[in-house]
N, C-alpha and C positions, 0 to 999 in steps of 0.2 A: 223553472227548475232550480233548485238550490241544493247544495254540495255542501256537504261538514264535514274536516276531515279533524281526526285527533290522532295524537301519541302519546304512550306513559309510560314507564317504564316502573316497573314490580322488583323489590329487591330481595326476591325469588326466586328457587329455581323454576324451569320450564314446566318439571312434571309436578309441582306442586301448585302453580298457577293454571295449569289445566285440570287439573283435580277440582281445586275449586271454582272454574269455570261451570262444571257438570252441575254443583252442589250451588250454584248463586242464586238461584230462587228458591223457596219464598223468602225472603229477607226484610227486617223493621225499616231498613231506609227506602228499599223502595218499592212499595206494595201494590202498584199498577199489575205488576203480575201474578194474576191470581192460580193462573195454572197451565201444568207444562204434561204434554202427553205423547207416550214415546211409540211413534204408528209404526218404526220399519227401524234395524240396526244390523248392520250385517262387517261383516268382515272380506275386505276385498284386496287382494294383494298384497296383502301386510297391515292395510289400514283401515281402520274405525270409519264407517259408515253411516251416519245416525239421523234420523228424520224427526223429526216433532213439531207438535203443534203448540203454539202459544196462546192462552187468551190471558188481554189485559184490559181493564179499566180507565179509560183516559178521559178527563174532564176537559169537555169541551166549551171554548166562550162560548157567554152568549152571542156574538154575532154570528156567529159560526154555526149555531143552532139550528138554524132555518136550514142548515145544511145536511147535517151528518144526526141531530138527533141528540140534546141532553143525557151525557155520561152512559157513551155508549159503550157496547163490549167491541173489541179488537181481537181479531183473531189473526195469527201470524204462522206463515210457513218454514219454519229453518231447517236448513240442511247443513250437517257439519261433517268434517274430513279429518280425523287426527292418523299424523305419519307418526310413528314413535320411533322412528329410525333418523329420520332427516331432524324430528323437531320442530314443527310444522301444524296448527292446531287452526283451520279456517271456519267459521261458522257465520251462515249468509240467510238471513229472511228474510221477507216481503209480504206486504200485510194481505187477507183472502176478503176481505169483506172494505165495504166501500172504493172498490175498486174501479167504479167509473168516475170516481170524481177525486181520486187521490192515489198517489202510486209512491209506495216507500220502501225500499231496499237499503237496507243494513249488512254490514260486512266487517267480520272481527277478522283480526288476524294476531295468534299468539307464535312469537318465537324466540330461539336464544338470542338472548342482545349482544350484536359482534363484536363492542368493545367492553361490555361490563362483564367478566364473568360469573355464570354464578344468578343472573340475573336474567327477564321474560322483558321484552319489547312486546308491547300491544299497538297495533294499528288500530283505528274505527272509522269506518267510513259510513256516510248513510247520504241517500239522493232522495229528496222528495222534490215530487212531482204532483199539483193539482192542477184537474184537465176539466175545460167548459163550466168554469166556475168566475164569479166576481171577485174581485178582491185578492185576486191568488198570491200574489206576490207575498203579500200581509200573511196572507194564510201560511206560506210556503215557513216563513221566517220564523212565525210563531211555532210551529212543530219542528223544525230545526232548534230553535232554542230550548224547547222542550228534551232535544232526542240530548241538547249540551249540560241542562240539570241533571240529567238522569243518567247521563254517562260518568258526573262527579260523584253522584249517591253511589252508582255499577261498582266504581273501583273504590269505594268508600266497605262496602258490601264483600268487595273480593278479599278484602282485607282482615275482615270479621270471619268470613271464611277460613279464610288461608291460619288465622290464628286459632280456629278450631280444630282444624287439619290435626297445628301441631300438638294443642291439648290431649287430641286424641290419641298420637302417637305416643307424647309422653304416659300417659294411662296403658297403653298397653305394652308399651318395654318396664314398664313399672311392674305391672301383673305377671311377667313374665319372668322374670329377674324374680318375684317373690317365689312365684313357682319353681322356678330354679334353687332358690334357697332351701326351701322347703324341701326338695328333692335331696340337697346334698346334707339335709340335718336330717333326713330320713336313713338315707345312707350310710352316714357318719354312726346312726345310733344302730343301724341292723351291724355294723363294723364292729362296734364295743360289747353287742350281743356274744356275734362269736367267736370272738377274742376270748370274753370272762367263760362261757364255757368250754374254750380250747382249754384252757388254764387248768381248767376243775379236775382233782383226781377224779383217776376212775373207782367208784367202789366196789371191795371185794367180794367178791359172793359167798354167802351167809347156807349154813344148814348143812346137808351132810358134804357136799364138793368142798367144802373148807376142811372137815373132819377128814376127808377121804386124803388132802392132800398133804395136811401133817400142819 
């Protein structure tokens, strides 16, 4: 069995680093994940419920081959829990296939960082485990090391994200604020309408009510 544990910390807030937690795949740095499928979400007690399935592409050595099969597909189960109260965002898979001869459990954990304000603490943990196989140890270290490239690409990724986020928001307080503008030079000119015709004499009426009135 072999144990990886990380820390990092995001110089984000909470709800914008789980926003882009949601939004982290597909992504150009790391494209082992080909696709994410959303089986069950529900709401329970205040908190975010959400189940999905992963498949990813992972290149296997070749000594490894004889094992698990040249660039097989991965398929993975995650379950996540976001508290939006406490601030609290856990999300845990484990892989569904090749299960008799490898066992790998992964565990995010997003929260506010107690001394940086302002700022998201990310924990990662992942345990892999190969069982009734040769070599395991070698084996164990090399997907350990892999789960540690692909954890520097992950927050490389959330980053990319998280700066999308805010492009996005700036575009729409932008659109917004034009529309507002828009609104009050709309208003400003229906204003000067009728003003100019408050102004306007009224004219006198023509024909015999003129004659008749002297």
């Amino acid at each position: 069995m072999k144990i990886w544990t990380s820390e990092h910390t995001f110089n984000h807030s909470w709800e914008m680093v789980t926003q882009a937690a949601w939004r982290k795949y597909p992504n150009p740095l790391n494209t082992s994940v080909v696709a994410i499928d959303i089986v069950d979400r529900k709401i329970k007690e205040g908190r975010l419920h959400s189940h999905r399935l992963l498949t990813t592409q992972w290149g296997v050595p070749k000594w490894a081959q004889p094992l698990f099969g040249p660039d097989k597909m991965g398929y993975a189960s995650e379950h996540s829990v976001v508290d939006p109260e406490q601030k609290v965002m856990t999300m845990m898979s484990r892989n569904l296939n090749f299960i008799n001869e490898l066992e790998l459990v992964e565990r995010l954990t997003y929260t506010e960082h107690p001394t940086e304000p302002g700022c998201t603490l990310m924990k990662q943990e992942a345990v892999v485990t190969i069982k009734g196989v040769p070599l395991s140890s070698h084996l164990e270290s090399f997907i350990a090391g892999s789960i540690s490239t692909n954890a520097t690409k992950g927050r490389q990724a959330m980053e990319l994200v998280i700066s999308k986020i805010k492009d996005e928001m700036t575009d729409f307080k932008n659109s917004v604020d034009d529309i507002a503008n828009e609104a009050k030079n709309v208003a400003s000119r229906v204003e000067d309408l009728v003003t100019v015709h408050a102004e306007e004499p009224v004219p006198r009426p023509q024909g015999w009510f003129t004659w008749f009135r002297g």
